[in-house]
PyMOL Python script that loads the backbone (N, CA, C, O; Angstrom):
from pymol import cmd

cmd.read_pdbstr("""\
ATOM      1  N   UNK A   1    -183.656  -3.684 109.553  1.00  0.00           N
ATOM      2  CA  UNK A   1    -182.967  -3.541 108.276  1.00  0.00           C
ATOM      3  C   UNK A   1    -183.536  -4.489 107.227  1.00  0.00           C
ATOM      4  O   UNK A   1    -183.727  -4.091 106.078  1.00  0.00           O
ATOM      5  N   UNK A   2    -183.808  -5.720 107.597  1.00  0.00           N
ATOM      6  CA  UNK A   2    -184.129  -6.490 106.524  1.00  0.00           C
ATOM      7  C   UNK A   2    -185.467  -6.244 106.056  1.00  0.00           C
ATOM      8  O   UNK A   2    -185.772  -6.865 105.038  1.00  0.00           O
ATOM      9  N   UNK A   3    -186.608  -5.251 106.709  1.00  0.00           N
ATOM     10  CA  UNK A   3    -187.693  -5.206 106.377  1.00  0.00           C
ATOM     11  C   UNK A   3    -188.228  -4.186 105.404  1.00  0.00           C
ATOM     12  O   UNK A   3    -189.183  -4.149 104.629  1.00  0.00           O
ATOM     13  N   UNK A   4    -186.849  -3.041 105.878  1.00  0.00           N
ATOM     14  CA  UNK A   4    -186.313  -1.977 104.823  1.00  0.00           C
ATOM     15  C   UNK A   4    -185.687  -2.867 103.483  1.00  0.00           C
ATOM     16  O   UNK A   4    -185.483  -1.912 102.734  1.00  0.00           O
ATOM     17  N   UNK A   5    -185.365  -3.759 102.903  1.00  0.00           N
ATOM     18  CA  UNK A   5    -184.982  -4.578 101.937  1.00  0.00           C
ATOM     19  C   UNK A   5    -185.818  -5.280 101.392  1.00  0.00           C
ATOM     20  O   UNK A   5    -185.713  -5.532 100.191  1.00  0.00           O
ATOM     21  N   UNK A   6    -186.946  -5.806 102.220  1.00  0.00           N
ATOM     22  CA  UNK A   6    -188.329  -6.303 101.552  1.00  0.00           C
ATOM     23  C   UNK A   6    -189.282  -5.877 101.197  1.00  0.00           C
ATOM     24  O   UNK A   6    -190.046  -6.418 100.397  1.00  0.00           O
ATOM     25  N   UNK A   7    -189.477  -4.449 101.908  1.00  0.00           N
ATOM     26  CA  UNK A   7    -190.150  -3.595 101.500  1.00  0.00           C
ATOM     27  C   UNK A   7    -189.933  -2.773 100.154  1.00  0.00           C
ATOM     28  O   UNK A   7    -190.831  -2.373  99.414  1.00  0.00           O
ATOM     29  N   UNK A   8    -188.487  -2.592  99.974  1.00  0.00           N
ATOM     30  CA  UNK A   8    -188.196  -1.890  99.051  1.00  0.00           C
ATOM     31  C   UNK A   8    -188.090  -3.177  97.657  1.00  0.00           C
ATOM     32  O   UNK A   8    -188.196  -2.827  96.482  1.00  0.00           O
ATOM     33  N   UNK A   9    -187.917  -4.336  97.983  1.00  0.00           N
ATOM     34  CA  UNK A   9    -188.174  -5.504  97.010  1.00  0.00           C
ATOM     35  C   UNK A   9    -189.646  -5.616  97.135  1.00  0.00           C
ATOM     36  O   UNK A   9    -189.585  -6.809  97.429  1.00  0.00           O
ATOM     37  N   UNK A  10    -190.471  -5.458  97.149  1.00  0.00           N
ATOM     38  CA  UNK A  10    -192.104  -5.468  96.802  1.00  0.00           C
ATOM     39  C   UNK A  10    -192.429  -3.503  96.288  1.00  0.00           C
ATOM     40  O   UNK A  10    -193.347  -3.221  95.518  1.00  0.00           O
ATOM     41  N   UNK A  11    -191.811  -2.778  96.690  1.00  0.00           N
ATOM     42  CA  UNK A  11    -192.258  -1.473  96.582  1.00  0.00           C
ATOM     43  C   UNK A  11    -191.379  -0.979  94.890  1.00  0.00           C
ATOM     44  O   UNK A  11    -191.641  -0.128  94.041  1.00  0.00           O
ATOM     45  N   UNK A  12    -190.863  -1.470  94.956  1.00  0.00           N
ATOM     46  CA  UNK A  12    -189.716  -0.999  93.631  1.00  0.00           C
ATOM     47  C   UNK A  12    -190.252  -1.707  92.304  1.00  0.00           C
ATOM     48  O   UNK A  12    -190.332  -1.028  91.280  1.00  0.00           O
ATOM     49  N   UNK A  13    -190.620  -3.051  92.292  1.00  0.00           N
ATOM     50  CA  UNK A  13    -191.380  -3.135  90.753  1.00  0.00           C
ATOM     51  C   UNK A  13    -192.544  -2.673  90.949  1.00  0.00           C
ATOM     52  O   UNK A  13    -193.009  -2.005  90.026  1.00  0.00           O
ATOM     53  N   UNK A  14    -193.376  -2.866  92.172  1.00  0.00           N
ATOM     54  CA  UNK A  14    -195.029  -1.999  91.915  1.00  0.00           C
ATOM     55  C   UNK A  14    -194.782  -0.656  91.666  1.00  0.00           C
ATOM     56  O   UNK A  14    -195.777  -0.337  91.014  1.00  0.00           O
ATOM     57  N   UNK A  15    -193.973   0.499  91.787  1.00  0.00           N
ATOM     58  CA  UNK A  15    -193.792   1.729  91.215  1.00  0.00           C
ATOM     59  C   UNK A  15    -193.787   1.755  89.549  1.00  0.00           C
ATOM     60  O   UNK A  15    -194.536   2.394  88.809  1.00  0.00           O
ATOM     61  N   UNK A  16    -192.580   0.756  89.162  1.00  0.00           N
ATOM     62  CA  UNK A  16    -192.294   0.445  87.691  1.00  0.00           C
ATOM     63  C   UNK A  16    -192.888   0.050  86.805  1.00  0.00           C
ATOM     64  O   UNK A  16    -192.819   0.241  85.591  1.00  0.00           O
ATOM     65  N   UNK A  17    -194.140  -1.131  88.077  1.00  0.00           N
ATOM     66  CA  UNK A  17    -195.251  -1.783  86.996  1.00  0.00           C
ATOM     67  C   UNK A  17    -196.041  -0.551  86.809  1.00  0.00           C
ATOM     68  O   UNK A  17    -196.422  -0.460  85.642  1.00  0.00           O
ATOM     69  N   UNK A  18    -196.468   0.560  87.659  1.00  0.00           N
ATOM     70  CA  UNK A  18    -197.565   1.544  88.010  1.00  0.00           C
ATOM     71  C   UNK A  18    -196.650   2.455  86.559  1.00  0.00           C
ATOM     72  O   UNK A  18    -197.427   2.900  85.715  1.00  0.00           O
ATOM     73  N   UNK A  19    -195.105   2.715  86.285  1.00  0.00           N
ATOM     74  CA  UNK A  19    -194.548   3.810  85.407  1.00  0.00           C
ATOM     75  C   UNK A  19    -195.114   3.139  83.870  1.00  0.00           C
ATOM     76  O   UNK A  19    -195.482   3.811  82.906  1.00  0.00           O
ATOM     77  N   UNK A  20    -195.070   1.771  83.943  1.00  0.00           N
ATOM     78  CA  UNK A  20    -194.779   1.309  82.420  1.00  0.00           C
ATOM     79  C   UNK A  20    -196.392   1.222  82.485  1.00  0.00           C
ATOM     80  O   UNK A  20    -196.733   1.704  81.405  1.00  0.00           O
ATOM     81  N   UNK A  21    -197.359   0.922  83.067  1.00  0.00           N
ATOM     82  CA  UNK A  21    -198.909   0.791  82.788  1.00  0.00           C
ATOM     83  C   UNK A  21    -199.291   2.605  82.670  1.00  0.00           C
ATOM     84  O   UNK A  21    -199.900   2.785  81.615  1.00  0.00           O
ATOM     85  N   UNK A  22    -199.154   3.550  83.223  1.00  0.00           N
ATOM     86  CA  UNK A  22    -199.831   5.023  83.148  1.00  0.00           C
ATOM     87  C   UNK A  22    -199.541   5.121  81.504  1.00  0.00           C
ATOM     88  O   UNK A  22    -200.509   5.088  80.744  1.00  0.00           O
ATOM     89  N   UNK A  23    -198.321   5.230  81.028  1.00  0.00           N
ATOM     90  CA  UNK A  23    -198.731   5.606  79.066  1.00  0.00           C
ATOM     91  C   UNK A  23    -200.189   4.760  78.780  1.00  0.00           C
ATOM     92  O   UNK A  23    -201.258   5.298  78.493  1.00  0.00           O
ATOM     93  N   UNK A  24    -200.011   3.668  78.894  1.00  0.00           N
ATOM     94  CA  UNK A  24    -201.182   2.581  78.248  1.00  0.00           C
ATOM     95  C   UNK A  24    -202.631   2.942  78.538  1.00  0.00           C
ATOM     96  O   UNK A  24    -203.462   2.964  77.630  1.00  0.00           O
ATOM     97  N   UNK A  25    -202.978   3.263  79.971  1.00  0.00           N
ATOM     98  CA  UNK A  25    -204.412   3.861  80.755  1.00  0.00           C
ATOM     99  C   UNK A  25    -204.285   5.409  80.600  1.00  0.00           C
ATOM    100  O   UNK A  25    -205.401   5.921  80.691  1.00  0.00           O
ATOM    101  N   UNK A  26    -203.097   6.500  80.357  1.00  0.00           N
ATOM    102  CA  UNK A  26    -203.494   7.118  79.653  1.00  0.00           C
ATOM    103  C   UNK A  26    -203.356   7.648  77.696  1.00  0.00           C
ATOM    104  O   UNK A  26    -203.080   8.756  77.235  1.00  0.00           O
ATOM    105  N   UNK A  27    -203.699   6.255  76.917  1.00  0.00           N
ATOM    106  CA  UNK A  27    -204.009   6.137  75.566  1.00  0.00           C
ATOM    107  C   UNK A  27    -205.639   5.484  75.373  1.00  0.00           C
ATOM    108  O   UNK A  27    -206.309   5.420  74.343  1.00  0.00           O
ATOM    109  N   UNK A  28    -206.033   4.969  76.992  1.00  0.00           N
ATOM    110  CA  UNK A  28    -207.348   4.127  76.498  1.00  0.00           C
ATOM    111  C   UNK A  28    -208.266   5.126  75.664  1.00  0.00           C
ATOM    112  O   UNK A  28    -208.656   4.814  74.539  1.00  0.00           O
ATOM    113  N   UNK A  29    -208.581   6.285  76.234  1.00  0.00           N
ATOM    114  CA  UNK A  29    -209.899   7.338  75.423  1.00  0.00           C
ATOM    115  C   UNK A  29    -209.601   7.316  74.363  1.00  0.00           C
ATOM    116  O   UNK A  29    -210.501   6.882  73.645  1.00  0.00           O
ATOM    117  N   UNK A  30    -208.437   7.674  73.697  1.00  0.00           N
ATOM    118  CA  UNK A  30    -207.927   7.503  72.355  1.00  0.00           C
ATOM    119  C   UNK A  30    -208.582   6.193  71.846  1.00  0.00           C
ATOM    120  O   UNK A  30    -209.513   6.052  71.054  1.00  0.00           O
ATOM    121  N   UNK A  31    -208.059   5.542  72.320  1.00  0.00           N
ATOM    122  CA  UNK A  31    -208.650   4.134  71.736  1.00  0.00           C
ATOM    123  C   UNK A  31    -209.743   3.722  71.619  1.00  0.00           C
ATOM    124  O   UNK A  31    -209.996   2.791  70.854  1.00  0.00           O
ATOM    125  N   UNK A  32    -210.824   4.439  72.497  1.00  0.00           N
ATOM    126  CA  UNK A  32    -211.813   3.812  72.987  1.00  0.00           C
ATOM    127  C   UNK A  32    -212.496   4.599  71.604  1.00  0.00           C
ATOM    128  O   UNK A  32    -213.300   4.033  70.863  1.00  0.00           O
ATOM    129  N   UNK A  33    -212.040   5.943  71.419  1.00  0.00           N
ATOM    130  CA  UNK A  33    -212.928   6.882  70.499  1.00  0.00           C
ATOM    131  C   UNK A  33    -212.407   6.137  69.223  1.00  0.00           C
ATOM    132  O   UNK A  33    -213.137   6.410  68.271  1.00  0.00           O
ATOM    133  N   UNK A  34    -211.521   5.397  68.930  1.00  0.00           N
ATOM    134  CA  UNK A  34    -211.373   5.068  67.688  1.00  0.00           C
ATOM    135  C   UNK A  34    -212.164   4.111  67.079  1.00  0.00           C
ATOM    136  O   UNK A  34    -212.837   4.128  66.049  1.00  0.00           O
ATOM    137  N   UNK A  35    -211.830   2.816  68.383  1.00  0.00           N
ATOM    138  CA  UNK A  35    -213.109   1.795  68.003  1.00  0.00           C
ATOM    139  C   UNK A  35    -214.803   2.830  67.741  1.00  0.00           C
ATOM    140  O   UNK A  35    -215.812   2.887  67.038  1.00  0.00           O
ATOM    141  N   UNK A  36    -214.449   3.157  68.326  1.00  0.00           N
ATOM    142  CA  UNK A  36    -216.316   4.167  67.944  1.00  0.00           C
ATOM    143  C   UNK A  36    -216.251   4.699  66.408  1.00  0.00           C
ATOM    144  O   UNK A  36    -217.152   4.519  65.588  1.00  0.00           O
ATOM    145  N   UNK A  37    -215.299   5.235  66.214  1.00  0.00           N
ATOM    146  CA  UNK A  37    -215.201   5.448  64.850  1.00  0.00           C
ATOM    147  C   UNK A  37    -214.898   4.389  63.786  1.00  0.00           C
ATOM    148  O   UNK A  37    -215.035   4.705  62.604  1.00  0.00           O
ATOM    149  N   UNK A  38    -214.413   2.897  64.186  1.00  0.00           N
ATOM    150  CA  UNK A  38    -214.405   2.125  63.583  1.00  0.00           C
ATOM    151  C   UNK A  38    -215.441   1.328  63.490  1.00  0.00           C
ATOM    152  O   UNK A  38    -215.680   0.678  62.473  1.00  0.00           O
ATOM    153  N   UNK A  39    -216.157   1.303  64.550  1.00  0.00           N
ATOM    154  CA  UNK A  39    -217.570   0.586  64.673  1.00  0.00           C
ATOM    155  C   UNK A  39    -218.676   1.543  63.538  1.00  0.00           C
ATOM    156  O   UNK A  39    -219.403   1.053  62.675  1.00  0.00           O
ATOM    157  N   UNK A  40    -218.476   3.350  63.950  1.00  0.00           N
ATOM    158  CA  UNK A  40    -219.501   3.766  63.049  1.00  0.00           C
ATOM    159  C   UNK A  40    -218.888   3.726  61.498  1.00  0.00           C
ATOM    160  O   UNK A  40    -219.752   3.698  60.621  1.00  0.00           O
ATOM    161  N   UNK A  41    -217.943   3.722  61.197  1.00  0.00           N
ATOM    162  CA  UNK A  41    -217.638   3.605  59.716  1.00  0.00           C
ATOM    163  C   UNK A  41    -217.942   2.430  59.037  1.00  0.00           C
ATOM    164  O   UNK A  41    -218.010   2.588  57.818  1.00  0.00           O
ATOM    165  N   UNK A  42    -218.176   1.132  59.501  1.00  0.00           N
ATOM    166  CA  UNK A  42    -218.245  -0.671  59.331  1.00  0.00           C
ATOM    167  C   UNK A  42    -219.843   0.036  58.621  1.00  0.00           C
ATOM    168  O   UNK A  42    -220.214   0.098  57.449  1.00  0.00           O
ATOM    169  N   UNK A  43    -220.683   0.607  60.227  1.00  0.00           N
ATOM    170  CA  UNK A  43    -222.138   1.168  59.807  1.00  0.00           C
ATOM    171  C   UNK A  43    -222.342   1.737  58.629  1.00  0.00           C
ATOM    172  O   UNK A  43    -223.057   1.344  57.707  1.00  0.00           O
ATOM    173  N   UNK A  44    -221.757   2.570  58.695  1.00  0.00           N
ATOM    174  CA  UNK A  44    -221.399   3.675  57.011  1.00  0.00           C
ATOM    175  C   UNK A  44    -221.615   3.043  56.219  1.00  0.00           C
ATOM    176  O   UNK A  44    -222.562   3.333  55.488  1.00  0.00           O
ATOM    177  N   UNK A  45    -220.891   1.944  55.991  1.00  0.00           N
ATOM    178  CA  UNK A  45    -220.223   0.867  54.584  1.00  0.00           C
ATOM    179  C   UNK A  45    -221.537  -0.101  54.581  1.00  0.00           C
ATOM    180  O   UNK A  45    -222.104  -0.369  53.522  1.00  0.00           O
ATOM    181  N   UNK A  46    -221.949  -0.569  55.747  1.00  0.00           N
ATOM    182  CA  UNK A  46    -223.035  -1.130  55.655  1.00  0.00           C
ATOM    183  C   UNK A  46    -224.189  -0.851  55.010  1.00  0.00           C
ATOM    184  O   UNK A  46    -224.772  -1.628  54.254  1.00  0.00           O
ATOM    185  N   UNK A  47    -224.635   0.586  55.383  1.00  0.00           N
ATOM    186  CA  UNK A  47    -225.509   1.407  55.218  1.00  0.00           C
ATOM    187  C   UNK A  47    -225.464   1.418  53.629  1.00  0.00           C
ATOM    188  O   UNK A  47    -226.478   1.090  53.012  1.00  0.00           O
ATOM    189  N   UNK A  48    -224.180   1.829  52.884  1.00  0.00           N
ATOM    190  CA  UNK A  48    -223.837   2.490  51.340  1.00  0.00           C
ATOM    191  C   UNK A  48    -223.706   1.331  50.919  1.00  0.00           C
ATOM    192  O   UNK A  48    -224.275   1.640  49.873  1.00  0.00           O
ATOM    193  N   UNK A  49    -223.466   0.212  50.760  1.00  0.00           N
ATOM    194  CA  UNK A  49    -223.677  -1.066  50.084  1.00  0.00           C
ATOM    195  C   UNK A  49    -225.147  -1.348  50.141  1.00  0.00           C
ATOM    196  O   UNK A  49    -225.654  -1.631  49.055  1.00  0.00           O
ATOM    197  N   UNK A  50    -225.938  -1.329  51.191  1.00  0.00           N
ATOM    198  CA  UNK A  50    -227.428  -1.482  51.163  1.00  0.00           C
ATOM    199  C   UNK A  50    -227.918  -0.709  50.091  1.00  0.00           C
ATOM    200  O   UNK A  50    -228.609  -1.231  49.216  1.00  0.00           O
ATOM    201  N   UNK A  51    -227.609   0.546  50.079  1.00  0.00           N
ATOM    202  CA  UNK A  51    -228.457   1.994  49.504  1.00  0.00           C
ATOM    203  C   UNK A  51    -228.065   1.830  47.746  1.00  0.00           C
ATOM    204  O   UNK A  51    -228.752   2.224  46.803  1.00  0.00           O
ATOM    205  N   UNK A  52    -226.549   1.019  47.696  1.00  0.00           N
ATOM    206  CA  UNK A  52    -226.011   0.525  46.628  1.00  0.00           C
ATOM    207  C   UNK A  52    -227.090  -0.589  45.905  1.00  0.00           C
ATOM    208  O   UNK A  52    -227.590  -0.358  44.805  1.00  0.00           O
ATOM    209  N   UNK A  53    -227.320  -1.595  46.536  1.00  0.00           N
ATOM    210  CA  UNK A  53    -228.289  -2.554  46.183  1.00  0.00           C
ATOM    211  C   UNK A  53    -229.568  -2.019  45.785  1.00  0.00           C
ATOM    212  O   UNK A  53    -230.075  -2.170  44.674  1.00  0.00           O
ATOM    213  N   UNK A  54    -229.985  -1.480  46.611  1.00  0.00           N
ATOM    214  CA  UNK A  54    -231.670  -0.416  46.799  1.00  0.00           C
ATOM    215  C   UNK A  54    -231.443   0.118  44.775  1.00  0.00           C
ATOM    216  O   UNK A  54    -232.121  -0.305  43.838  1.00  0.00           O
ATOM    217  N   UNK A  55    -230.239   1.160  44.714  1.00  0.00           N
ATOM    218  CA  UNK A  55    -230.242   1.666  43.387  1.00  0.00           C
ATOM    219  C   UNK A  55    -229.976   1.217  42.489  1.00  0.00           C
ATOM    220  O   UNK A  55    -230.097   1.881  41.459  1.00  0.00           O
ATOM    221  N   UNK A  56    -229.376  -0.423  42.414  1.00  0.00           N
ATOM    222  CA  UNK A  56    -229.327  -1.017  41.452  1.00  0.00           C
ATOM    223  C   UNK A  56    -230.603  -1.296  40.884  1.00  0.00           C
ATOM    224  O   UNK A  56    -231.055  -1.110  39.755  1.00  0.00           O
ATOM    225  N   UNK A  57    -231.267  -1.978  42.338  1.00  0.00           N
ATOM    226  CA  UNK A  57    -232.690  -2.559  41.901  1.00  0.00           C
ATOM    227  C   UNK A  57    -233.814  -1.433  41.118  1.00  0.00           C
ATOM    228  O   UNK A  57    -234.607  -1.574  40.186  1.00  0.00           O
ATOM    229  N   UNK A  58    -233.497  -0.440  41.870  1.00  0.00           N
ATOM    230  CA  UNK A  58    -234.444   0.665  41.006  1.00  0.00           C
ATOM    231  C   UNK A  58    -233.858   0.882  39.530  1.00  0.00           C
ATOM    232  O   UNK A  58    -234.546   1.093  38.531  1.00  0.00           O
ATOM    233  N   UNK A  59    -232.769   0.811  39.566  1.00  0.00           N
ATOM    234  CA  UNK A  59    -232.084   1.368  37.920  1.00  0.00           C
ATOM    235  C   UNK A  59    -232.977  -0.145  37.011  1.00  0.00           C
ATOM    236  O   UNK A  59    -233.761   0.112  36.098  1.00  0.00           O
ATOM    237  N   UNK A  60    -232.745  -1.398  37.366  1.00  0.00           N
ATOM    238  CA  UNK A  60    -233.402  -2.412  36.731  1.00  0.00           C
ATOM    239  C   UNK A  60    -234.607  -2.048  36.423  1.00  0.00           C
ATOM    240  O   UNK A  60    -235.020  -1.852  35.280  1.00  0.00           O
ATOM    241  N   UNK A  61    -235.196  -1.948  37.396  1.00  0.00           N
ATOM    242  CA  UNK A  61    -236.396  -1.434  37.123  1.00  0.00           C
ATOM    243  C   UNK A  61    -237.235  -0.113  36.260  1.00  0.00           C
ATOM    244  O   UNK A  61    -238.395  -0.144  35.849  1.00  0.00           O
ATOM    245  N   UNK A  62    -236.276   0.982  36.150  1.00  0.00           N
ATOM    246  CA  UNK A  62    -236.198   2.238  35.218  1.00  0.00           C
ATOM    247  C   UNK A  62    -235.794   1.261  33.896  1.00  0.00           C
ATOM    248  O   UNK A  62    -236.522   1.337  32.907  1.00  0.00           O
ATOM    249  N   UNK A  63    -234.924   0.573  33.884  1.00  0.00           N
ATOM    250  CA  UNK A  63    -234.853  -0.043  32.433  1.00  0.00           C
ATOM    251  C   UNK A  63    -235.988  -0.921  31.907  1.00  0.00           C
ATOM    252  O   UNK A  63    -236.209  -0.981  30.697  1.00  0.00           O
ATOM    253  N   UNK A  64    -236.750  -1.640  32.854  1.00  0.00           N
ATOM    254  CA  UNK A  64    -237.792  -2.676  32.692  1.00  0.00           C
ATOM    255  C   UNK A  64    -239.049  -1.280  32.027  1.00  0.00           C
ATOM    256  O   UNK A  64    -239.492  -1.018  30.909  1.00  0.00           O
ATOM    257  N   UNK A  65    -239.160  -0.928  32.840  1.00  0.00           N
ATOM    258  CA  UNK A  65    -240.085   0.557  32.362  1.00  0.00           C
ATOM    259  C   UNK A  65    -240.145   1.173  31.312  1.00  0.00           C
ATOM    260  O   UNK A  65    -241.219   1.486  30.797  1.00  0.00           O
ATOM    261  N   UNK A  66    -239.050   1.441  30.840  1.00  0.00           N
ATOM    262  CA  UNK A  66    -238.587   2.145  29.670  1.00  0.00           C
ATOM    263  C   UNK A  66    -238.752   1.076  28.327  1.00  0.00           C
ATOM    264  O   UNK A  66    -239.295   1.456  27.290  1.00  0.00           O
ATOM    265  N   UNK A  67    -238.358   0.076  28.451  1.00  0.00           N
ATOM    266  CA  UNK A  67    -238.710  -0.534  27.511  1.00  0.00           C
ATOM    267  C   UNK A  67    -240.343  -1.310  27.040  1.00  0.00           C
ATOM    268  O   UNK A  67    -240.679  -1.682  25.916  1.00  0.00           O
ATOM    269  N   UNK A  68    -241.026  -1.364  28.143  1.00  0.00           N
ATOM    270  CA  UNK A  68    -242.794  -1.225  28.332  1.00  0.00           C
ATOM    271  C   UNK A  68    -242.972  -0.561  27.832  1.00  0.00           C
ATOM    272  O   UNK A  68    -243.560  -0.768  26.771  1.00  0.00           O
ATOM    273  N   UNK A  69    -242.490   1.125  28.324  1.00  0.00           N
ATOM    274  CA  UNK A  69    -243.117   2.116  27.316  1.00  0.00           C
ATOM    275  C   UNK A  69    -243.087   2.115  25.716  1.00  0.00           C
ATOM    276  O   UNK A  69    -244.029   2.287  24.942  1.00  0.00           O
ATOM    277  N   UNK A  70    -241.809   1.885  25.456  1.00  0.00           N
ATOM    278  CA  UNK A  70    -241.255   1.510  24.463  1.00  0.00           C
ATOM    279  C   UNK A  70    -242.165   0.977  23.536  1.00  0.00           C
ATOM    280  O   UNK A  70    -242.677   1.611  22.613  1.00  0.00           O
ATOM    281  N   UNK A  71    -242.398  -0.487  23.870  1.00  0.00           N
ATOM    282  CA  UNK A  71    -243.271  -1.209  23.412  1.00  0.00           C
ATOM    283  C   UNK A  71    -244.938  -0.423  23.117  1.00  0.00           C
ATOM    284  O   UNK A  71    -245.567  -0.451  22.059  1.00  0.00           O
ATOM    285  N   UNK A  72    -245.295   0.159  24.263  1.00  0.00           N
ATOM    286  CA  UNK A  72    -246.523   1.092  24.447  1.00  0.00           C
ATOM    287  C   UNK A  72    -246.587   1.885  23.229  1.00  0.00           C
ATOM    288  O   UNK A  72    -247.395   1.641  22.333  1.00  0.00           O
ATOM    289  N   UNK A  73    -245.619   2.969  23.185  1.00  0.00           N
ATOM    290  CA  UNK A  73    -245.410   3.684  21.812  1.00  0.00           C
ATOM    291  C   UNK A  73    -245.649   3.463  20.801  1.00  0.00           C
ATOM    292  O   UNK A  73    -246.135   4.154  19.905  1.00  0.00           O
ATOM    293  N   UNK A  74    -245.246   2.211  20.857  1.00  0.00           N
ATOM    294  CA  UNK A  74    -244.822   1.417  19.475  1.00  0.00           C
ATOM    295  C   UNK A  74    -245.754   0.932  18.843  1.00  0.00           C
ATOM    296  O   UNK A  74    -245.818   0.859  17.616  1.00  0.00           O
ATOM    297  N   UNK A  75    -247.083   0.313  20.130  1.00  0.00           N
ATOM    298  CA  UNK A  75    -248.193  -0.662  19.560  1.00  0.00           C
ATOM    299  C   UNK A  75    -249.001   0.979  19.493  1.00  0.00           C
ATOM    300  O   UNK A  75    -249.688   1.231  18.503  1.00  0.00           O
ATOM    301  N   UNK A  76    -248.862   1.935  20.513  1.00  0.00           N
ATOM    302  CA  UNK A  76    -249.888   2.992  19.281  1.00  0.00           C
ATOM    303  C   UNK A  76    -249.640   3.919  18.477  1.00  0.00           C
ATOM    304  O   UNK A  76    -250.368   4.904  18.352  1.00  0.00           O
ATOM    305  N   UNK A  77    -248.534   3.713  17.801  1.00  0.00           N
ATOM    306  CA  UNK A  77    -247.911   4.231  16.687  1.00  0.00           C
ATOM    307  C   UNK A  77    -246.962   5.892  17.229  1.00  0.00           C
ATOM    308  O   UNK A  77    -246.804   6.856  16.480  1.00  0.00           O
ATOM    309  N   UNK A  78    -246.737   5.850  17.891  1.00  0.00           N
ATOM    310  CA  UNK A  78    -246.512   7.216  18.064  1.00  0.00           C
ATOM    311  C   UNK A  78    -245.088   7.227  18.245  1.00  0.00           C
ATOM    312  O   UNK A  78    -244.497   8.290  18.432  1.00  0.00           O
TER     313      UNK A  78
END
""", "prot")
cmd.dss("prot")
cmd.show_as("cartoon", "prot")
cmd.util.cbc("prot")
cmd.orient("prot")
């Protein structure tokens, strides 16, 4: 009898720990795919702030140009 009482005191929270952990192990894929989507979006932002910089520097440079020509025009009258 008493082993039927210890058994069922070691067997009764490992069921409960096993009920309250299955939601959690089954949400990991969820989770796992999100960080992936949070990792590739960080990339994204990374990427479009770079490409951001890249077109500033060229727009500077379309203005640096434009006003050379400018000048060009200017010294041959046209």
């Amino acid at each position: 009898m008493l082993k039927w009482i210890v058994l069922a005191l070691v067997l009764v929270p490992l069921v409960l720990l096993a009920l309250a952990v299955r939601p959690v192990l089954a949400r990991l894929p969820r989770l796992r795919r999100a960080q992936r989507r949070a990792d590739e979006a960080t990339a994204l932002r990374e990427a479009a702030e770079s490409l951001q910089q890249r077109a500033e520097g060229l727009q500077s440079r379309l203005e640096t140009t434009q006003q050379r020509l400018t000048v060009i025009k200017a010294r041959r009258g046209d």
